[in-house]
C-alpha positions in Angstrom: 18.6 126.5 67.6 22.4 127.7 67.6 22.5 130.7 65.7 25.7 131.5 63.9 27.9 135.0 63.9 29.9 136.7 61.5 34.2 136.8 63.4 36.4 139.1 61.9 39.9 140.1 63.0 40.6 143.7 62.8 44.2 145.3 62.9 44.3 147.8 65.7 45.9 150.2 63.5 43.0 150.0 61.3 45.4 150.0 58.7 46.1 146.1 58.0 43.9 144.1 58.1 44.5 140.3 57.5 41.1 139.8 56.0 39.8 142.9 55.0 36.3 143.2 55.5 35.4 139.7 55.0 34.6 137.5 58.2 37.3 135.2 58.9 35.3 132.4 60.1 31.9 131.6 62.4 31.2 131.4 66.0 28.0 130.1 67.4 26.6 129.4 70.8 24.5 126.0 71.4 21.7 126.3 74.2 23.4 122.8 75.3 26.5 124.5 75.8 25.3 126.5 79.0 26.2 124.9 81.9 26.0 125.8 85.7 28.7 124.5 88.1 29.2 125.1 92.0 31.4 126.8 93.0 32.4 127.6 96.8 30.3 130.4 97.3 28.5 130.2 94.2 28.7 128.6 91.1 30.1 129.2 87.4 27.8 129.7 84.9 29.7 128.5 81.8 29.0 129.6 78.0 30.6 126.8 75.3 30.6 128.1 71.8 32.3 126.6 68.6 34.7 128.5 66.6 35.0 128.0 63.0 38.1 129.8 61.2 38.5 130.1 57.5 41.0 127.9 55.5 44.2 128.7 55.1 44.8 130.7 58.2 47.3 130.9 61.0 46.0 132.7 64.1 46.7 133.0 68.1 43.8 134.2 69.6 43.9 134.6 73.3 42.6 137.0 75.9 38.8 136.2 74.9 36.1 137.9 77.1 32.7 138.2 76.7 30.3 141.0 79.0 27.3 138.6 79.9 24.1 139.6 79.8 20.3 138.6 81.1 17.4 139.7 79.3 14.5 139.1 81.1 10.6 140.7 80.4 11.8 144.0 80.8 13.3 145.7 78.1 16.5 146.3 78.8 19.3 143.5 79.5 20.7 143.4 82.7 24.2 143.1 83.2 25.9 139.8 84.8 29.5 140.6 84.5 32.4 139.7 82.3 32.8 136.0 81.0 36.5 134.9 80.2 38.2 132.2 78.4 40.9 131.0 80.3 42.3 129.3 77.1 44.6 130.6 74.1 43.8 128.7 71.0 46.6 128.6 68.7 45.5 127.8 64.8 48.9 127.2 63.0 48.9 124.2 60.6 51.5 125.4 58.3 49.4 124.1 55.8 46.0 125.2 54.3 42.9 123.1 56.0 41.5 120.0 54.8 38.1 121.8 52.8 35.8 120.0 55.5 37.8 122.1 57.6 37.8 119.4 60.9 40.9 121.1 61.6 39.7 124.5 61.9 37.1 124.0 64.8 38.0 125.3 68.0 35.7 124.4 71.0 36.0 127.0 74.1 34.1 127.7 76.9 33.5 131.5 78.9 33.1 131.1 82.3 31.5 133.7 84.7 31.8 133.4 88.2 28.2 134.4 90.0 27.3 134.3 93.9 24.3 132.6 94.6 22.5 136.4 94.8 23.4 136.8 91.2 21.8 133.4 90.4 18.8 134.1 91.8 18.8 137.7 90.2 18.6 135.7 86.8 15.6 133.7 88.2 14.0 136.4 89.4 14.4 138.0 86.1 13.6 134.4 83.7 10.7 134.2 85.7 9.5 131.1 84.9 10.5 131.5 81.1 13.6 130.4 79.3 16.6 131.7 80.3 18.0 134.5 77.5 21.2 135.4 77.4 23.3 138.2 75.3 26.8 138.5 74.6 29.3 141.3 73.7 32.4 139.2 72.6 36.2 140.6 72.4 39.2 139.5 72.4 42.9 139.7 70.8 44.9 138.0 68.1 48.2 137.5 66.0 47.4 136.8 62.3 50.2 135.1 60.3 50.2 137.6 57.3 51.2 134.9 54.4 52.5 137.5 51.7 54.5 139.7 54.1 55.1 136.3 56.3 54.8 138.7 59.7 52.2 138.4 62.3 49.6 141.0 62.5 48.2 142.3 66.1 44.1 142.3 65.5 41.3 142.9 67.9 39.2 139.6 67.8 35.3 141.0 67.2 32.1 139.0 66.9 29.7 140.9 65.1 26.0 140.1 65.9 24.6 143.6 65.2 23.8 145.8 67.7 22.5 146.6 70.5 23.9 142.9 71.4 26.9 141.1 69.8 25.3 137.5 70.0 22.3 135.7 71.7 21.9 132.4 73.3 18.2 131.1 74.2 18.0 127.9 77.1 14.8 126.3 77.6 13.3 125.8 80.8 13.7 122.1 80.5 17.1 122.5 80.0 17.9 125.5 82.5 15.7 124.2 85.2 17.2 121.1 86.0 20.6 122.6 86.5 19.1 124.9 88.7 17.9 122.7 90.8 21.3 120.5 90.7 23.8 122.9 91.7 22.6 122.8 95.0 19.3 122.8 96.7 17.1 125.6 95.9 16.9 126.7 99.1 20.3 127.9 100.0 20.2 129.0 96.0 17.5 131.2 96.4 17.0 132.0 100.2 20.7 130.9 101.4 19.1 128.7 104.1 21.1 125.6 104.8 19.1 122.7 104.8 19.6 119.2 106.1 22.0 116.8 105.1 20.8 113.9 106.8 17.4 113.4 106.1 16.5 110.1 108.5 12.8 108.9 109.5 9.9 110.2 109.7 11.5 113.6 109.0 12.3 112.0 105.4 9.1 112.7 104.5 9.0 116.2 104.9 12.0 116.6 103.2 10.8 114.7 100.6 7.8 116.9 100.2 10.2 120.2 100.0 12.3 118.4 97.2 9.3 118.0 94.9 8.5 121.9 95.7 11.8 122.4 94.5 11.0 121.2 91.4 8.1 123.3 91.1 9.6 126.0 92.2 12.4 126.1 89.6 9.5 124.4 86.8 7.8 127.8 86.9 5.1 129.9 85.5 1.9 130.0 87.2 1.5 126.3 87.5 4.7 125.6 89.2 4.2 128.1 91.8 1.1 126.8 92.9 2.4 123.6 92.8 5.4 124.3 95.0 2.9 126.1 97.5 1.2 122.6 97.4 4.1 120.8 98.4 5.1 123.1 100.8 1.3 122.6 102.7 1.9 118.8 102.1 5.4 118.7 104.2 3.7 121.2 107.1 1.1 118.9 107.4 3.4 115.7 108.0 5.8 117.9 110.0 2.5 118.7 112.6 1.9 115.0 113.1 5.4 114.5 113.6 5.3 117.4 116.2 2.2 116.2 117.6 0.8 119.5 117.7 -2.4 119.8 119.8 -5.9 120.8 118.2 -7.4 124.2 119.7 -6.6 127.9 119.8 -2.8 128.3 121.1 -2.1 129.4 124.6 -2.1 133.1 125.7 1.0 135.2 124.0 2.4 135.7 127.3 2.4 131.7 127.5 3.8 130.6 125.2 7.5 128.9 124.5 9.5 129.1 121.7 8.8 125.8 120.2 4.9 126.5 120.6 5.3 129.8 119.2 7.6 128.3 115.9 4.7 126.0 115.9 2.0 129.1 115.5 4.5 130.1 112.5 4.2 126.5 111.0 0.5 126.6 111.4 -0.3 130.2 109.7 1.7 129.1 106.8 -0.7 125.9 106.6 -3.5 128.3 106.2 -1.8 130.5 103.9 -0.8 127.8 101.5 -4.2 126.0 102.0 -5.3 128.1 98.9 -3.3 126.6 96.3 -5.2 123.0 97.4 -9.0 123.7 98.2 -10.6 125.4 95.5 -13.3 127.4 97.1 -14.9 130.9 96.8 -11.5 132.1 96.9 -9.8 133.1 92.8 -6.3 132.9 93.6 -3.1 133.8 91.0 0.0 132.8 92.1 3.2 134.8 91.5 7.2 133.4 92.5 7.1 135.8 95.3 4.2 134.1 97.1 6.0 130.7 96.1 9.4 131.7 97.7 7.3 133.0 100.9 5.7 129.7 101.8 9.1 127.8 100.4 11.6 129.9 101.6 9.7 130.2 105.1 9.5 126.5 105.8 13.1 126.3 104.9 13.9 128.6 108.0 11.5 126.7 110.1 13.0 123.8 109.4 16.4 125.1 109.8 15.8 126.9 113.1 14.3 123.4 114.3 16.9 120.8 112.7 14.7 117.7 113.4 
């Protein structure tokens, strides 16, 4: 739910001020209006809001900014950086607005570059919940002042009370997906480059890692385990692929490097053999043991490029 804030233009002298102490119009931020784009190096994490001015008003507002925050479980937000629009949105009708006010809607849209460490920093931080952001919004103005007919230099100010100017709330089913759709969530979260060309029988392990992608950026308890599911699921068609012989391994000494990225592939099948026999053994996943068996066969996979 899109809650709505108070905007008010203030006069830097203090001294004028166009509207007094009385908001000059509404801004709110929709949880549909997030979006996540890549980016070469990282994406764009993209904040629309809608901007509703009061009747009867002539503005310029440029220069908006916001300083982006994450606020995970802990207490305190975390800060992501500074969010700007790249637009100036001019409001000069010469004429009071229609009183539906159509014409006094501006749509905008901060955008905040992020590498792919900052996205996963929000990840680790959302774990598994909905992704919370807050938002200190700024910005500058020219008021047309319609008595003195002269334009008045304001501070553009969102007020949303404090410690935070304004809050917007994405769901995971809304978050997730565009996680997952920016890239794959491998060179997201680990930054290991995966295949492009995915052709048989290696599809299928590829296949297998997709769906713990999904889990992976699903969440919560059940999505981890999932995604460790997967992840056993892919090792196990990647060893019949590799043919891998029954028995103990050779001697340390013995051993090649394919045999002994093999021995890696095979203590991870054992580790994520857990989260599909259920057995004497109570386990809870977390995300960290998730991104160990997910981020690991990544690597393995990347080091072997089948």
């Amino acid at each position: 739910m899109a809650r709505m804030y108070p905007v008010h233009f203030i006069a830097y002298d203090l001294a004028s001020r166009p509207h007094g102490n009385i908001p000059a119009g509404v801004i709110h931020f929709s949880p549909d209006m997030v979006r996540i784009e890549r980016m070469a190096g990282g994406v764009s994490l993209n904040v629309g809001y809608t901007l509703q001015i009061n009747p009867d008003t002539c503005a310029s507002i440029s220069s908006i900014t916001a300083d982006l925050y994450f606020q995970g479980k802990q207490s305190v937000p975390v800060a992501l950086g500074v969010a700007a629009d790249p637009e100036s949105h001019v409001i000069h009708t010469g004429y009071k607005f229609p009183q539906n006010g159509i014409n006094s809607v501006i749509r905008g849209c901060l955008r905040l570059p992020l590498n792919l460490a900052g996205l996963e920093t929000i990840e680790r931080l959302r774990d598994g919940e909905q992704a919370d952001f807050r938002l200190t919004v700024r910005g500058s103005a020219l008021i047309l002042n319609p008595t003195e007919k002269t334009w008045d230099a304001c501070m553009f100010q969102v007020d949303g009370g404090m410690p935070m100017s304004a809050q917007v709330q994405v769901s995971r089913d809304l978050w997730a997906p565009q996680v997952r759709a920016v890239s794959p969530m491998g060179s997201i979260l680990v930054e290991v480059p995966l295949a492009t060309s995915r052709t048989p029988p290696w599809n299928t392990v590829w296949e297998q890692l997709d769906k713990a992608a999904g889990h992976l950026a699903q969440g919560g308890e059940s999505g981890w385990e999932g995604c460790i599911a997967k992840v056993r699921q892919a090792l196990e068609l990647r060893a019949k692929i590799e043919k891998i012989p029954p028995g103990p391994p050779k001697s340390d000494h013995d051993q090649d490097r394919r045999e002994r990225l093999n021995g890696l592939a095979k203590a991870l099948f054992h580790y994520s053999s857990l989260a599909v026999h259920a057995d004497r053994h109570t386990t809870q996943w977390s995300r960290a043991d998730a991104i160990l068996a997910y981020s690991t066969l990544c690597a393995i996979l990347a080091v072997q490029d089948p």
